[in-house]
C-alpha positions, 0 to 999 in steps of 0.5 A, a space after each residue: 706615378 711611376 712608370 709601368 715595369 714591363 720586365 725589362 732591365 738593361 735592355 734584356 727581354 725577359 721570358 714569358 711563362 706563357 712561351 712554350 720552348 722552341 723545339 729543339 732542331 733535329 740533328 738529322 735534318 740535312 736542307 741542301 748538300 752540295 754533290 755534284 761538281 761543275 765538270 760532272 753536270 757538264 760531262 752528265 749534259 753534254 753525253 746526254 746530248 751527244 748520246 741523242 745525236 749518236 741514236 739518230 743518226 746511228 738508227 739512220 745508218 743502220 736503217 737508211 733512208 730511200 735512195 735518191 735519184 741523181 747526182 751522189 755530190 747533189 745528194 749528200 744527207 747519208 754523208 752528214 749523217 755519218 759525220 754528225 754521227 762521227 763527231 758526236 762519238 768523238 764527243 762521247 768519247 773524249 767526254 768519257 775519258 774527262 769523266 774518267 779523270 774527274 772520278 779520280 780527281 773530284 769529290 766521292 760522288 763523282 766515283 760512285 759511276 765507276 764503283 760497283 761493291 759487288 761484296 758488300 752484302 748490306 749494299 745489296 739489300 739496299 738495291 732490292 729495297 729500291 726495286 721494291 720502291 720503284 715497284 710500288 711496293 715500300 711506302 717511303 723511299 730511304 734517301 741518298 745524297 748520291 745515288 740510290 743503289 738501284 740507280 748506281 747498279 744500273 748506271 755502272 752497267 749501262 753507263 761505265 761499262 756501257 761506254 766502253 763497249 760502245 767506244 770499241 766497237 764504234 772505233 772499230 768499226 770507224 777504223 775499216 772506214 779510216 785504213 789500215 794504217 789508221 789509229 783507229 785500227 791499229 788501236 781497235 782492228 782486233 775487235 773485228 776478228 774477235 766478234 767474227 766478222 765486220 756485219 756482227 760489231 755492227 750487229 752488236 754495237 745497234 744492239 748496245 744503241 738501243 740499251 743505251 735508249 731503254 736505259 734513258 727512258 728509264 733513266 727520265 722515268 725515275 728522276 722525274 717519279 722521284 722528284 716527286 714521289 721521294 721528296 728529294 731534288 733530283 732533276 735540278 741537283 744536276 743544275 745547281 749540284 745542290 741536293 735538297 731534302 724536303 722532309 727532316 730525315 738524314 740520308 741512308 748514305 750520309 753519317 748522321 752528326 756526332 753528338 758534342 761531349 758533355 764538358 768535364 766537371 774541371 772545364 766548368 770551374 773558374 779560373 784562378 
């Protein structure tokens, strides 16, 4: 008897007509893209930390606690409380200056801190799509591999612009402390005189303290709703530096992949 034909010959599988053809892949899925560099991630959680110390101990400064009876050498919390506050602004600030270098120096993520198209006219439609999402009024999110324009709006202001004003001012006010023939007060003495006098910097950097603290809250508010809501990684991608997409749909700020050209009628006829 004659052994059954399965079909197969040469060690080939045939096709089974009972199969339906496997889908074809979208050329819009993006699984994982790598955004953030290694400097971004430790600039992002070592401002976070420093950020925190400087709000305590700067609430603290601004609004000291009770006076103790005795001795100031036995009595010293205010004093370490201004030198965790002066180390952690140093950190803040050498931090930023790294994060400034790391703009020119890394990928086009690691600018986008430092951009603000204030011009671009489609960029603006997009920030208010974002408000509408965020106010619960879209349905479905776009998707960024970098920051939403929402987020980019706010974090140029709060952040770029946010830390500069808070260096200056914090420096300055550091200077009076240091001398006149200080850096610190050759390098920001004048901001002083330009505010008017040595109480209002102080008034305006605590201001800039609790924009910094509304702007966190905000800030842990949406990356954790997006996580979520978005269905993109937001909270983990400033661990790993690895954007996950969970649906397949391409992000609104990545170009979508060029289709191959179809091979000329010459390249298909045999050689010879």
């Amino acid at each position: 008897m004659a052994p059954l034909d399965h079909g197969k010959r040469d060690g080939a599988t045939p096709e089974r007509a009972e199969d339906p053809p496997a889908p074809a892949a979208s050329p819009r899925f993006l699984k994982a893209i790598y955004v953030y560099e290694v400097p971004v991630r430790l600039w992002h959680w070592v401002n976070a930390l420093a950020i925190t110390v400087l709000a305590v101990t700067g609430y603290l400064i601004g609004s000291p606690l009770p006076s103790m009876p005795g001795e100031a050498s036995a009595n010293y919390l205010m004093g370490y409380i201004r030198f965790a506050h002066f180390a952690a602004g140093y950190i803040f600030a050498i931090g930023f200056l790294g994060r400034l270098y790391w703009a020119f120096a890394g990928n086009h993520h690691a600018r986008q801190l430092f951009r603000f198209p204030f011009w671009d006219g489609h960029w603006w439609g997009e920030l208010f799509l974002e408000a509408r999402w965020y106010l619960f009024l879209e349905r479905k999110p776009k998707l960024y591999v970098g920051h939403n324009p929402l987020a980019q709006f706010a974090m140029f202001w709060t952040i770029a612009v946010g830390s500069v004003f808070m260096i200056v001012t914090g420096f300055a006010l550091y200077g009076e402390g240091a001398g006149v023939d200080s850096w610190q007060d050759r390098l920001f003495g004048w901001v002083i005189p330009l505010f008017g006098q040595s109480q209002d910097v102080h008034t305006w950097h605590h201001l800039g303290m609790w924009v910094i603290i509304l702007f966190v809250m905000v800030h842990v508010y949406a990356a954790v709703r997006e996580d979520i809501m978005s269905r993109q990684s937001i909270i983990s991608t400033m661990v790993s530096g690895v954007r996950t997409f969970k649906d397949a749909e391409a992000p609104a700020d990545e170009p979508e992949p060029k289709a191959a050209k179809p091979a000329s009628p010459k390249a298909l006829e045999p050689a010879g």
